[in-house]
Backbone as JSON Lines, residues from 0, in Angstrom:
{"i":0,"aa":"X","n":[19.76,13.9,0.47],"ca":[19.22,12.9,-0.43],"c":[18.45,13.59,-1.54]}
{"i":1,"aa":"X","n":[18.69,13.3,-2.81],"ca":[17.48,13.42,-3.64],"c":[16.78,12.65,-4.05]}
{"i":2,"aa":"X","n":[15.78,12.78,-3.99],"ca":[14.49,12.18,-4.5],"c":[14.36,12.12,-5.7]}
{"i":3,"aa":"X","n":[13.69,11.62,-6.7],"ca":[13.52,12.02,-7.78],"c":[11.83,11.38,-8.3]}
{"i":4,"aa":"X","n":[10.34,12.12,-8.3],"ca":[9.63,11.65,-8.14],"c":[8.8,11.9,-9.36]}
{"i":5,"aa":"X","n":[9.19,12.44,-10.54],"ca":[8.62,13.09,-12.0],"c":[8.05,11.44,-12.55]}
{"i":6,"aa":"X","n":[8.02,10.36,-12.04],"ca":[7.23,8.9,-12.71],"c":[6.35,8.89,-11.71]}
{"i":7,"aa":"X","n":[5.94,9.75,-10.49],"ca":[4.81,9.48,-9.88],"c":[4.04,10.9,-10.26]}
{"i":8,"aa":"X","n":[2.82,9.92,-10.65],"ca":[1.28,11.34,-10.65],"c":[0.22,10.91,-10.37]}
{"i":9,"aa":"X","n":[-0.53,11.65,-10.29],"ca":[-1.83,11.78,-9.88],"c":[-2.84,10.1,-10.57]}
{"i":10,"aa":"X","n":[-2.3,9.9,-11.57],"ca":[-3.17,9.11,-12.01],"c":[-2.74,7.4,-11.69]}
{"i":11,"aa":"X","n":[-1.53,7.41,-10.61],"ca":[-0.94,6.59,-10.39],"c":[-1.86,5.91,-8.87]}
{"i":12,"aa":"X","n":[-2.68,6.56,-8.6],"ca":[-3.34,6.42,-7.12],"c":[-4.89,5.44,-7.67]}
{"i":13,"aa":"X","n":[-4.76,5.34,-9.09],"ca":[-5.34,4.08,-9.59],"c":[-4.79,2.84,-8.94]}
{"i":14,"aa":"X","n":[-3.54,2.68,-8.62],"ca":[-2.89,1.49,-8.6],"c":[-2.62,1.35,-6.82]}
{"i":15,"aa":"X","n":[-2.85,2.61,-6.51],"ca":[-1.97,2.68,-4.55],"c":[-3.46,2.34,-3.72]}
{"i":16,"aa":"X","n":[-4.69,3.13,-3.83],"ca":[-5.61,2.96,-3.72],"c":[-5.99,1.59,-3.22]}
{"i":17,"aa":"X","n":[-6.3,1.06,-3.77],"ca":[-6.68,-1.19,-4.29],"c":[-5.47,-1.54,-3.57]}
{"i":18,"aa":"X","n":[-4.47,-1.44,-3.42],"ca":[-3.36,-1.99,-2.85],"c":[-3.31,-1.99,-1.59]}
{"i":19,"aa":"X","n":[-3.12,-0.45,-0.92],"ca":[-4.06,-0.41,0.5],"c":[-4.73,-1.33,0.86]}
{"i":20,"aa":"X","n":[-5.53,-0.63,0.13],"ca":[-7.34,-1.63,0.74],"c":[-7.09,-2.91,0.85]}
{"i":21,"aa":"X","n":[-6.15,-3.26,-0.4],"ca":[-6.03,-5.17,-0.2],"c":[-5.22,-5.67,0.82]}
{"i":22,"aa":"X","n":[-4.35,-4.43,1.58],"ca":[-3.28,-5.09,2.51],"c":[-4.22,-4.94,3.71]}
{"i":23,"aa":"X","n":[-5.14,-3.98,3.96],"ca":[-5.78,-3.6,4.71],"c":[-6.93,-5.12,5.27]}
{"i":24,"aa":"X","n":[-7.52,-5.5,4.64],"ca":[-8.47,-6.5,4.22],"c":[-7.39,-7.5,4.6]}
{"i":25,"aa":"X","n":[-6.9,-8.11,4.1],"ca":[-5.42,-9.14,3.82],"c":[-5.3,-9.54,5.71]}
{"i":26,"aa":"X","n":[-4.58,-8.19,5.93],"ca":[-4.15,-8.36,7.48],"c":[-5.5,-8.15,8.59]}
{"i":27,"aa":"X","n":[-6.52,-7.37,8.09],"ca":[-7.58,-7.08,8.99],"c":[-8.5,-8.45,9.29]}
{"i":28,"aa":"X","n":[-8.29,-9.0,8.33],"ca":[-8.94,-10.47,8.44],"c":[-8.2,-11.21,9.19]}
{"i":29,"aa":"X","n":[-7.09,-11.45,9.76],"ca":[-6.89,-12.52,10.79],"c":[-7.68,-11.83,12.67]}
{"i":30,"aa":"X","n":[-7.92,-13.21,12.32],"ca":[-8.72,-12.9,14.04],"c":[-8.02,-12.31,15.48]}
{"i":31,"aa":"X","n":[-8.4,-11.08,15.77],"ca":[-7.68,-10.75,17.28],"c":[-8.45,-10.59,18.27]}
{"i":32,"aa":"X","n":[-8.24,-11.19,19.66],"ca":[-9.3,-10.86,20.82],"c":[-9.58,-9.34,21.09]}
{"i":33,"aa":"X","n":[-9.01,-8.37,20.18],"ca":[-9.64,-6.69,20.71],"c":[-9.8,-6.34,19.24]}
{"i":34,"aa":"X","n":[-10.43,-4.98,19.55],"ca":[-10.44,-4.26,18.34],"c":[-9.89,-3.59,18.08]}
{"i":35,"aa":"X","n":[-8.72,-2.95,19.15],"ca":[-7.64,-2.28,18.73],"c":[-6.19,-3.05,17.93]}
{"i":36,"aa":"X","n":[-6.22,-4.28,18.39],"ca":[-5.3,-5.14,17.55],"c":[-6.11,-5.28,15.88]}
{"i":37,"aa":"X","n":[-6.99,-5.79,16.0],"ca":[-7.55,-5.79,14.63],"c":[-7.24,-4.22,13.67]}
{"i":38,"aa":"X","n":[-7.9,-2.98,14.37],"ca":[-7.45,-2.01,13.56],"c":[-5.86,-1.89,13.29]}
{"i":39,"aa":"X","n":[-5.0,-1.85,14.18],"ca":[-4.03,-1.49,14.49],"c":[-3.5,-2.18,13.06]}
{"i":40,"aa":"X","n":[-3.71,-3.82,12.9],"ca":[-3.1,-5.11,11.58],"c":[-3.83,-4.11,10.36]}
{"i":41,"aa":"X","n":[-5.15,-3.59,10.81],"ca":[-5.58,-2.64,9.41],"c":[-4.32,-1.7,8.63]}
{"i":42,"aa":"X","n":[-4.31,-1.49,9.76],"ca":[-3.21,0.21,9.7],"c":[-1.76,-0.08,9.12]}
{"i":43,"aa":"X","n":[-1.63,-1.34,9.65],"ca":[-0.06,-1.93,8.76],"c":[-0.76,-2.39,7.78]}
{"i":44,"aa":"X","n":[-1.8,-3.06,7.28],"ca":[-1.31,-3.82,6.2],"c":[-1.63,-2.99,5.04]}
{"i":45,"aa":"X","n":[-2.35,-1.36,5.27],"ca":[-2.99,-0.58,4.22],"c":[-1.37,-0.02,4.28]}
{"i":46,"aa":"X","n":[-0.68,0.23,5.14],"ca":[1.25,0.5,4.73],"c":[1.47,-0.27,4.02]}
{"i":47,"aa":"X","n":[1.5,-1.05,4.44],"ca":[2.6,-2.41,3.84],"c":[1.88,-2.27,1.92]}
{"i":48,"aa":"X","n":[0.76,-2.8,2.14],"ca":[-0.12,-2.53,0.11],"c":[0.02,-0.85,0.03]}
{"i":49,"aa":"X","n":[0.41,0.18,0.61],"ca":[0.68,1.44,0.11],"c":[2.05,1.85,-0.76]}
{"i":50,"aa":"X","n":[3.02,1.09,0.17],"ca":[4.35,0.82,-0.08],"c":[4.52,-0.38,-1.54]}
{"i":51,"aa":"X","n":[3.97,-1.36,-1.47],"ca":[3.97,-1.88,-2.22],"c":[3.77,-1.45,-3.77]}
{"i":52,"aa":"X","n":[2.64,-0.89,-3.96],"ca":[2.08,-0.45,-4.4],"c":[3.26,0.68,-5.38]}
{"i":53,"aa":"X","n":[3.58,1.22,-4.55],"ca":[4.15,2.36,-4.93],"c":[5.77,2.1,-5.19]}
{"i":54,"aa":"X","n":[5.98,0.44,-4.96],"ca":[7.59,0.26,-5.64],"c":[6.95,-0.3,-6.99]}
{"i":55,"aa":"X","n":[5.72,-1.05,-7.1],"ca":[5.1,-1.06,-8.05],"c":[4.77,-0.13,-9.48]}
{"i":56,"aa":"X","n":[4.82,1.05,-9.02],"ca":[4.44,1.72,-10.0],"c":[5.71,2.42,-10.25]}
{"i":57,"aa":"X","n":[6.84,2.73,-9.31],"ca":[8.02,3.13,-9.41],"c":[8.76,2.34,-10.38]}
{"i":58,"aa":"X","n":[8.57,0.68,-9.91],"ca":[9.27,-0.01,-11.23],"c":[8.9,-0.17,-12.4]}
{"i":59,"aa":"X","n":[7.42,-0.28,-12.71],"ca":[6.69,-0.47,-14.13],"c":[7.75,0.2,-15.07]}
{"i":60,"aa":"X","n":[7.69,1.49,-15.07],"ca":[8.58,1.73,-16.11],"c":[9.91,1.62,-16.74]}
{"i":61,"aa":"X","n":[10.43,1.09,-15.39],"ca":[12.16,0.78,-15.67],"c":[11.83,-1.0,-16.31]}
{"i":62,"aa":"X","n":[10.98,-1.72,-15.79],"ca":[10.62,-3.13,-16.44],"c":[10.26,-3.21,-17.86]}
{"i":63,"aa":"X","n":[9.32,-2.04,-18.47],"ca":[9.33,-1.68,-19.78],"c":[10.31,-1.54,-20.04]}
């Protein structure tokens, strides 16, 4: 496979950063009887807004 990753940089972790955190927050907020389920919904939903995030900034420029 090639990759091709020359539209991602450093200054793009403006945008991945907040995205995380918001999926993180997002999913960490529904209520679970442990605290390992609660972290665990942390841990996906800072994936899930990481990923996001990052088809986000992958597409910006092809949408321009």
């Amino acid at each position: 496979m090639n990759f091709n990753f020359d539209l991602f940089t450093i200054n793009d972790f403006i945008l991945l950063i907040p995205m995380a955190l918001a999926g993180a927050l997002f999913l960490g907020a529904i209520p679970m009887r442990t605290k390992m389920r609660t972290n665990t919904l942390r841990l996906v939903g800072a994936a899930i807004g990481a990923l996001c995030g990052m088809v986000l900034v992958e597409a910006l420029p092809a949408m321009l």
